[in-house]
C-alpha positions in Angstrom: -80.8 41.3 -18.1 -80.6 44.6 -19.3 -80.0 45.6 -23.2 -76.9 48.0 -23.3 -74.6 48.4 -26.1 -75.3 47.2 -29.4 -72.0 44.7 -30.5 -70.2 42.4 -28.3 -66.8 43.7 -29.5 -67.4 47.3 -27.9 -67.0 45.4 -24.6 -63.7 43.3 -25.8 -61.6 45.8 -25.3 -61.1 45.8 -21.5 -58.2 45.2 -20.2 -57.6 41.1 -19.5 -58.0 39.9 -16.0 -54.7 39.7 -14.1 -54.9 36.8 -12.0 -53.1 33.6 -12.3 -56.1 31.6 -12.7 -57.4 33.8 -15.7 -58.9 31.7 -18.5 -57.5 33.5 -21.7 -54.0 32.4 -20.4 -54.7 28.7 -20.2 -53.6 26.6 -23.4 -57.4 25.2 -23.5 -58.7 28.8 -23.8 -56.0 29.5 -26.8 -57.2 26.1 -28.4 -60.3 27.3 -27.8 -59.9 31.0 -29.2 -57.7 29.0 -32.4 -60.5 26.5 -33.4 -63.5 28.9 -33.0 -61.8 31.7 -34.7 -61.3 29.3 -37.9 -64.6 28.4 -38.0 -66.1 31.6 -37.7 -65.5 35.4 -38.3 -64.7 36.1 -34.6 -60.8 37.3 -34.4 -58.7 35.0 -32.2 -57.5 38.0 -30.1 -60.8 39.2 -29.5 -62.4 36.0 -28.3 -59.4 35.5 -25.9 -60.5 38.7 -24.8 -64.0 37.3 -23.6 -62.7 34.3 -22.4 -60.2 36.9 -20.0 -63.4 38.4 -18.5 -65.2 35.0 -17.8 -64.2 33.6 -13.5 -64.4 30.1 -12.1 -67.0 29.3 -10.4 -66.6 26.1 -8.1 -70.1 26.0 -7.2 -70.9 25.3 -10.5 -68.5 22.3 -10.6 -70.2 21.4 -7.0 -73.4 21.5 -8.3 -72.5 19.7 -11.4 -71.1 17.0 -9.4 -73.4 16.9 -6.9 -74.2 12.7 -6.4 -77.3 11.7 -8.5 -80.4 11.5 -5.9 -82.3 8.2 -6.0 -84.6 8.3 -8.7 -87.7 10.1 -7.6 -91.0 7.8 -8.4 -94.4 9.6 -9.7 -95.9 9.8 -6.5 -93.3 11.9 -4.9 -92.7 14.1 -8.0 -96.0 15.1 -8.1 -95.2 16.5 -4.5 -93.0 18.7 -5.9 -94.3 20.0 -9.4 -98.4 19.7 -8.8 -99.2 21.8 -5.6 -101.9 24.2 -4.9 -99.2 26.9 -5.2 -97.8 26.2 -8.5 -101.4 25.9 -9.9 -102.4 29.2 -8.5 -99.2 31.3 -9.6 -100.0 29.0 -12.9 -103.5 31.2 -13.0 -102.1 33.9 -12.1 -99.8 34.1 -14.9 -102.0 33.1 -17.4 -104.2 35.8 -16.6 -102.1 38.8 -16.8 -100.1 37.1 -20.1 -103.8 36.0 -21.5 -103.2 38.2 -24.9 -99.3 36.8 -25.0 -100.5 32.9 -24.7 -103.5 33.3 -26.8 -101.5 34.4 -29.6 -98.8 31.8 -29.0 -101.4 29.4 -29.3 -103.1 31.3 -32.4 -99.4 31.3 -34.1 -97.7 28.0 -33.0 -100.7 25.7 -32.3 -99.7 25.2 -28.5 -102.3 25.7 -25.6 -101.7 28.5 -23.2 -101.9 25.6 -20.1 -99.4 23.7 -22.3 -96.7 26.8 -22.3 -97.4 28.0 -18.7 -96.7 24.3 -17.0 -93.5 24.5 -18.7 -92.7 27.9 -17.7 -94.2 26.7 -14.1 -92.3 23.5 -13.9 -89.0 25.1 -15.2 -88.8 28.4 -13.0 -91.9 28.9 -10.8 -93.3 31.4 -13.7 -89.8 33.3 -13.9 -89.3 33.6 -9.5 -86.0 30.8 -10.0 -84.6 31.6 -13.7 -80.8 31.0 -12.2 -78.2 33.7 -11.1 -75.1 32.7 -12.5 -73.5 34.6 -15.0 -73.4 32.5 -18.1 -70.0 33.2 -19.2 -68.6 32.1 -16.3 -71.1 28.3 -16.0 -70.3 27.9 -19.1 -66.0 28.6 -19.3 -66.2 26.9 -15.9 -67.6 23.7 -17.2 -66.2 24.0 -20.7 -62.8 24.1 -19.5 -62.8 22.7 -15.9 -65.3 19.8 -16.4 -63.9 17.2 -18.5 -66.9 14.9 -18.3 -69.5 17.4 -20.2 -66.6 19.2 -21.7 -67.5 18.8 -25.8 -71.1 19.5 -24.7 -70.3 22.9 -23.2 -67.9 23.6 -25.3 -70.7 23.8 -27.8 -72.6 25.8 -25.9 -70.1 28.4 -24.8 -69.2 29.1 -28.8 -73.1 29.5 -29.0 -73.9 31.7 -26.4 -70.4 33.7 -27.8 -72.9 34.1 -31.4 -75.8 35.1 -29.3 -74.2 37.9 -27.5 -72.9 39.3 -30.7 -75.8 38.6 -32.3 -78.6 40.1 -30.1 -76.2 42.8 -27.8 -76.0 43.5 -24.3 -73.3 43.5 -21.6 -71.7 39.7 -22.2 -71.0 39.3 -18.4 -75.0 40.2 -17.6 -76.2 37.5 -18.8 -78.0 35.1 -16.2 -79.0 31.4 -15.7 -78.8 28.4 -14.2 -75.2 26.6 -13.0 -75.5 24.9 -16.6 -76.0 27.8 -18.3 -79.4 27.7 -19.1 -81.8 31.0 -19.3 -84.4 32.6 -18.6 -88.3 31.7 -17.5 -87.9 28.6 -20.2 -84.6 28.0 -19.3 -83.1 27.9 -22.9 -79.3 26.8 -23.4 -77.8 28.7 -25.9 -78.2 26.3 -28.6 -82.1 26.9 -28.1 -82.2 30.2 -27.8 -80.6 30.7 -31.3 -82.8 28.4 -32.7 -85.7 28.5 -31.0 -86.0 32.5 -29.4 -88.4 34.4 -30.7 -89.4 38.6 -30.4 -92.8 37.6 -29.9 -93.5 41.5 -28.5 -91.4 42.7 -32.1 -89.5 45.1 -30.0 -86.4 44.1 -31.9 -84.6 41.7 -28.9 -85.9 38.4 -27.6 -85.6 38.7 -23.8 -86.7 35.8 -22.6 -85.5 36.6 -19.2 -87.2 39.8 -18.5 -90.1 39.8 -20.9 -93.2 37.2 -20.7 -94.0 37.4 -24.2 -91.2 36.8 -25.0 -90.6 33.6 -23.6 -94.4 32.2 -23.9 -93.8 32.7 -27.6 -89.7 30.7 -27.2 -91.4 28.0 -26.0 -94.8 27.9 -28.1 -92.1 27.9 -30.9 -89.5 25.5 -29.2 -92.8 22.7 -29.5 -94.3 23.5 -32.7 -90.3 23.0 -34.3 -90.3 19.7 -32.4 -93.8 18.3 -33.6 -96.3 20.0 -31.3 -99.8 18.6 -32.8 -102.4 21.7 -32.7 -105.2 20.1 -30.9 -104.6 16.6 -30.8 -104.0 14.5 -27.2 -100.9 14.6 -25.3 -101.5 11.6 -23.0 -104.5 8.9 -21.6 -104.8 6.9 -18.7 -105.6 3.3 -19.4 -106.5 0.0 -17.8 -103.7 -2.2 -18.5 -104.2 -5.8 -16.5 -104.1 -7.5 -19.6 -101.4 -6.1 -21.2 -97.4 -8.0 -20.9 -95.5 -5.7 -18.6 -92.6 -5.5 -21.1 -94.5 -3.7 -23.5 -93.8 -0.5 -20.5 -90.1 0.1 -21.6 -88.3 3.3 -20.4 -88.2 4.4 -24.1 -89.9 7.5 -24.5 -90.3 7.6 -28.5 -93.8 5.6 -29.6 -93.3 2.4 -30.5 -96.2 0.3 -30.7 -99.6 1.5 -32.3 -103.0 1.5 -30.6 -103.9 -1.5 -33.0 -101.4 -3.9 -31.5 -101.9 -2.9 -28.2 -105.6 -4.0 -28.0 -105.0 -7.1 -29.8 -102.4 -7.7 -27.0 -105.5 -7.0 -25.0 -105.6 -3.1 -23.9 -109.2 -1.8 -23.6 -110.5 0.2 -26.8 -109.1 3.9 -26.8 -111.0 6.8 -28.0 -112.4 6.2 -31.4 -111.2 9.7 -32.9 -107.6 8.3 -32.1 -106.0 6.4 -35.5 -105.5 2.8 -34.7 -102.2 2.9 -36.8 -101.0 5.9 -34.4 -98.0 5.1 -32.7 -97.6 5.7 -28.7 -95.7 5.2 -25.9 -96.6 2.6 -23.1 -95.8 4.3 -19.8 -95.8 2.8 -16.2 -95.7 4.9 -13.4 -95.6 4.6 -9.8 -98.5 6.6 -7.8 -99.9 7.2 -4.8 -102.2 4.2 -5.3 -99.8 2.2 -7.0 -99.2 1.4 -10.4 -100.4 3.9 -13.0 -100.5 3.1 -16.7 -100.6 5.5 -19.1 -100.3 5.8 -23.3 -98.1 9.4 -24.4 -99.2 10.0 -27.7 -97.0 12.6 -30.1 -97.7 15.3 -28.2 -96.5 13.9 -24.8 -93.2 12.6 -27.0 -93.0 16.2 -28.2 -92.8 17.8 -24.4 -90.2 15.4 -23.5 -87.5 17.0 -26.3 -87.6 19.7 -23.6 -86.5 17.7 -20.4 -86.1 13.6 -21.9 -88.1 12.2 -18.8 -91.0 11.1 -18.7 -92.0 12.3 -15.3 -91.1 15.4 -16.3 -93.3 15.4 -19.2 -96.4 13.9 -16.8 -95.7 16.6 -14.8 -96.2 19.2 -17.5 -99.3 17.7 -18.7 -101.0 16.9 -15.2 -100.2 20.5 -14.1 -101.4 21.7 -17.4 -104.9 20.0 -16.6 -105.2 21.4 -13.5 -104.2 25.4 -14.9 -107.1 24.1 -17.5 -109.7 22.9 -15.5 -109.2 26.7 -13.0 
């Protein structure tokens, strides 16, 4: 994504589209326009405007929509996140970003292994950021998606306040089918809230520029409860423990005290017995796995709430670590 002119309402002025299918004609779109006009200082006319430039996209309703796969077990996510190639781009990446990573990790507290899985497990280091234009994911499935429709609605008056807000030509910016951007894969929601000009060239590009995403997502953990330094998961030995203390719940909920008097061997000493964690059960290429997520592993998973997801992170993280 390229930065171009400096306001979004230099580019309102086009004419509208002409075809019968054009949002800013649809009632919806005028609610829209109405509601989000009230609520901010955007003029009605101008944001019907936009909403005139955005197209359907049916492939984003396909992919939307697409059936839910059966649920993926550890053992064959791991064939897809923690291969010898994603490790080695992994290394790759953190050695030409070394001075970006180190200073996310000087500034936010999070390990350069920590932000480049992330970055790894979300786009392949930046080589699968999305190319939909995010105007039209996000009128598609804000006005043509009722299921999700409140949700992206949200996020299309967001990415509206980033656009005017940071510049740039509003139909060049790219993502996934949901609208999501650039190597951290940020919805617009996170961007605002989370993007960061870690380079301090005056526009955080987090599609085009490394440093500036490595320091978006060093800052997207610290504001969710990164702990600089401390664990992010351990493997345990859990014959002795009741299986239903391994819920799907992914915020801690029993302490390291209870769970050896339940019968759990002896964690680390430097961990607090009062700590709470998160009993995890996953299935592995040698069977059952048992693991404990501490804070930080609870923290990764505000990113992407599943817990394989998060293992895959950390795991993948270990191995850019140990290169």
């Amino acid at each position: 994504m390229h930065k171009m002119l400096p306001s979004l309402f230099v580019l309102l002025i086009l004419p509208l589209a002409t075809q019968a299918d054009d949002y800013a004609s649809r009632s919806e779109a005028l609610e829209f326009a109405r509601e989000f006009a009230g609520e901010s200082d955007f003029d009605e006319g101008e944001l019907l405007s936009l909403l005139g430039r955005a197209e359907y996209r049916q492939s984003v309703i396909d992919a939307i929509s697409r059936p839910a796969e059966r649920q993926l077990v550890w053992a064959e996510y791991q064939d897809i996140f923690l291969t010898e190639e994603r490790t080695s781009s992994g290394v790759r990446f953190m050695a030409e970003h070394r001075e970006a990573l180190d200073e996310a990790y000087r500034v936010y507290g999070v390990p350069p292994e920590i932000v480049t899985a992330i970055i790894g497990v979300e786009t392949m280091y930046g080589r699968i950021s999305g190319s939909y234009r995010v105007l039209d994911a996000l009128a598609t499935l804000t006005f043509d998606y009722p299921p999700r429709a409140d949700f992206f609605r949200g996020q299309l008056k967001e990415f509206i306040r980033l656009v005017e807000r940071e510049g740039g030509e509003i139909t060049g910016y790219l993502g996934s089918y949901a609208g999501a951007m650039g190597l951290g894969q940020f919805i617009p929601s996170s961007y605002l809230n989370y993007a960061v000009d870690f380079d301090g060239d005056g526009f955080r590009d987090i599609w085009n520029n490394p440093a500036d995403a490595i320091g978006s997502v060093a800052n997207y953990l610290r504001e969710h409860g990164w702990r600089r330094d401390a664990g992010i998961a351990l493997r345990i030995a859990a014959d002795d423990l009741p299986r239903e203390v391994f819920s799907e719940t992914l915020e801690p909920n029993r302490s390291l005290a209870e769970l050896e008097a339940m019968g759990m061997e002896e964690a680390p000493e430097s961990l607090d017995r009062n700590e709470q964690v998160t009993p995890l059960r996953f299935v592995g290429k040698q069977g059952d796995e048992f693991w404990l997520g501490l804070e930080n592993f609870y923290v990764i998973t505000h990113y992407n709430h599943s817990k394989l997801y998060a293992m895959a992170v950390y795991q993948l993280s270990e191995d850019l670590r140990r290169q």
